[in-house]
N, C-alpha and C positions, 0 to 999 in steps of 0.2 A: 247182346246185339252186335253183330257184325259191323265193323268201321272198314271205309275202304276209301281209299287216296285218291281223283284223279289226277292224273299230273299231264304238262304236256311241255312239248318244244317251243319254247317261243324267243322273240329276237332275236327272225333269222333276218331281217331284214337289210340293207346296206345300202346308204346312202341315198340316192333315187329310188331302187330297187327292189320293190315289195314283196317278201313271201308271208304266205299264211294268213291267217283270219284273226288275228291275235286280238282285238278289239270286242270280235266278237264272241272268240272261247274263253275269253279268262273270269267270264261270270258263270261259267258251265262247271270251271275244276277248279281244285283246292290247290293245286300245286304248279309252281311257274317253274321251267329250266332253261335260264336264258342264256344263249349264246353268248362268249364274252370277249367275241371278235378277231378270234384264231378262222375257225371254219364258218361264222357266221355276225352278222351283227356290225355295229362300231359303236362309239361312242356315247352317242346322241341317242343310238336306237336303244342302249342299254338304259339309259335316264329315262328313257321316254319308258320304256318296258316295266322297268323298278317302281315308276310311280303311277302307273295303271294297274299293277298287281297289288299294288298297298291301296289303291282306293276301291280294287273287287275285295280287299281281304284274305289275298290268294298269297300263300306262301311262295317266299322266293328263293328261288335255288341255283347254285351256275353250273353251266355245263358247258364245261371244258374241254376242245376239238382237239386235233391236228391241225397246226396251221396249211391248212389247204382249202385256204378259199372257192377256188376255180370246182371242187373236188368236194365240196359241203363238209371236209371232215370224213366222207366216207369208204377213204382208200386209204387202205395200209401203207404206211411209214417205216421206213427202218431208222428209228429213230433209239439210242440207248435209254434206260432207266433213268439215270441222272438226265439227262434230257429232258423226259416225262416228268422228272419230279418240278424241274425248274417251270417250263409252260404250267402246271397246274395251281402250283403257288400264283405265276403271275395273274391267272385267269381268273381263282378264287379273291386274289388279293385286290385285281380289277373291279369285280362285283361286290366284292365286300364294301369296298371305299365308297361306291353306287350308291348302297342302302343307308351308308352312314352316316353320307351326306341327305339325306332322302329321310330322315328321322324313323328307320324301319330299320329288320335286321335278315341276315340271310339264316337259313334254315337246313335247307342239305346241298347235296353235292351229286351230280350225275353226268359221270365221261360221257360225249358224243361219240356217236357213231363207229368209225373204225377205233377209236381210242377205248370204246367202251366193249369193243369185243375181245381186242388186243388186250387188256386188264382182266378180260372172263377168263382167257385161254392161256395166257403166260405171268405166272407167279411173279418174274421181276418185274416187269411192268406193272400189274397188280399193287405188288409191294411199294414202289414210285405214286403212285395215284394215292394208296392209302398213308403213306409218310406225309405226301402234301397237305393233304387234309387235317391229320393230327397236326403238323408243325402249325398250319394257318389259324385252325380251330378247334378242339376234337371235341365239341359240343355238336356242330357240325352232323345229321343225317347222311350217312350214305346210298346211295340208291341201288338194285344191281341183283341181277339174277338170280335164283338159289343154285347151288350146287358149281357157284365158279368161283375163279383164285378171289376176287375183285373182293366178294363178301365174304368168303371162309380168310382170306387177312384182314379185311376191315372188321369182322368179330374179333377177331385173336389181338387186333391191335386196341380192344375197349371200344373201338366207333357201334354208333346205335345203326344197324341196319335195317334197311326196309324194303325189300325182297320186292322185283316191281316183276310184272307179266304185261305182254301186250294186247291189244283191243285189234290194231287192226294188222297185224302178220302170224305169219304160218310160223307152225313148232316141227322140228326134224323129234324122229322118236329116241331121240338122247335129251331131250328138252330146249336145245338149242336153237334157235332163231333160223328161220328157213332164210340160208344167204338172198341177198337182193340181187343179186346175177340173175337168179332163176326165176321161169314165170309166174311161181305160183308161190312168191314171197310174199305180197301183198294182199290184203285182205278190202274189197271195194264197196262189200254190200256191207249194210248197218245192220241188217238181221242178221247176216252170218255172224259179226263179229260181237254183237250182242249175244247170242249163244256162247262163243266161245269165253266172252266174259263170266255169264252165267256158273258155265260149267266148271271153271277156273277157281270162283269163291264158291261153290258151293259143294264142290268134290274135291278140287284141288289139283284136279286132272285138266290136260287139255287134249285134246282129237286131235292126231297129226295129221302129215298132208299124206300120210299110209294106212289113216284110219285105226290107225294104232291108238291105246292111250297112255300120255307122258307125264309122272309129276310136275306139280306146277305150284308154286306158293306164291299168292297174291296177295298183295298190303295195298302196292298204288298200283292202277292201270293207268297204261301209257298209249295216247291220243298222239299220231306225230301230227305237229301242226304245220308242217308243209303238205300234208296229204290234200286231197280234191273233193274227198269227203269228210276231212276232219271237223266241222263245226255239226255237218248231220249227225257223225258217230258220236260228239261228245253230250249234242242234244237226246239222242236216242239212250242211249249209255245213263244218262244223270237221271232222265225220267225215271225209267222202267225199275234201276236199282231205288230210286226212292219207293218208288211205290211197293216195293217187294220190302218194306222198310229196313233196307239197309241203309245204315246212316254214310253220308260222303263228307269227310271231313280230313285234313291234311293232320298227318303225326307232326309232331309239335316236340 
């Protein structure tokens, strides 16, 4: 029987400042990646976040930005290695203390945004993200593309990887994430992106935006919960794969 992870973004929130439907998706997916207040979230939001994902039952995981607030995390930094390694200790190290004060525990690990493509595409950064992880935990899930630095070092370093594909953005025909510059990065209907889910766990392939098709290895699918349709895609998404009976359940 096929197992499949949903996961999503949550506590992005900040202080007055509300993003996303966090209240409402986290009874939809198995898997929580909470913000830990570099690119998203603070303090409060992350307490508040940790003990709503332990009373849905939803695995909690941190994700780790660039500190760039203004910027969600999603602009390139020229930031060194050692750099990277220190922010992601502190981020993991932030969340960790979260759940342990919170009688729960964390579960994996998944870079934000530009941090998380900056680790797909460059080995030493890569290498920084996955030392973090080992030094803080190496029990620790790592989350993360197939066929980039981020999980071909997180293998080599013993970390349990868990290959994630997206629900609602486009694949370039190298398998890569169609950049957010361009128009047609985002995915807005729930039937399109149900399809490509579909196709994803059941071939392994995704349709790029060239009509081409791109290997693709899916464990967890990724809801971004800042999206506009993120609570419709995560409802659409959890039905249809149940009833196809695949089971939705977080790796453990």
């Amino acid at each position: 029987m096929t197992q499949i992870d949903l996961n999503c973004d949550l506590g992005e929130s900040f202080g007055h400042y509300v993003i996303g439907h966090d209240e409402q998706v986290l009874p939809l997916i198995t898997s929580a990646n909470v913000a830990c207040g570099f690119h998203a979230g603070d303090f409060s939001v992350m307490h508040q976040t940790v003990d709503r994902a332990k009373k849905n039952g939803v695995a909690i995981g941190a994700h780790p930005g660039l500190p760039d607030l203004k910027g969600f995390g999603r602009r390139e930094m020229k930031v060194s290695p050692t750099e990277v390694y220190d922010m992601v200790v502190y981020q993991i190290g932030a969340l960790q203390a979260m759940t342990v004060a919170q009688g729960t525990r964390m579960n994996h690990v998944k870079p934000h945004g530009a941090l998380y493509h900056m680790a797909s595409d460059q080995q030493k950064i890569a290498e920084a993200v996955v030392q973090a992880v080992v030094d803080v935990n190496p029990d620790l899930l790592l989350f993360g593309m197939d066929g980039t630095f981020l999980t071909k070092v997180g293998e080599k370093a013993g970390l349990h990887v868990i290959y994630e594909a997206y629900a609602d953005r486009t694949y370039q025909t190298d398998g890569s994430l169609t950049p957010r510059s361009m128009p047609d990065a985002l995915i807005a209907d729930s039937g399109q992106a149900l399809a490509q889910v579909l196709e994803m766990i059941q071939y392994g392939t995704v349709t790029t935006t060239t009509r081409e098709k791109a290997n693709v290895r899916a464990e967890t699918i990724c809801v971004h919960g800042d999206g506009t349709a993120a609570l419709a895609f995560a409802e659409t998404i959890r039905r249809e794969l149940q009833d196809r009976g695949i089971t939705i359940k977080a790796w453990l």
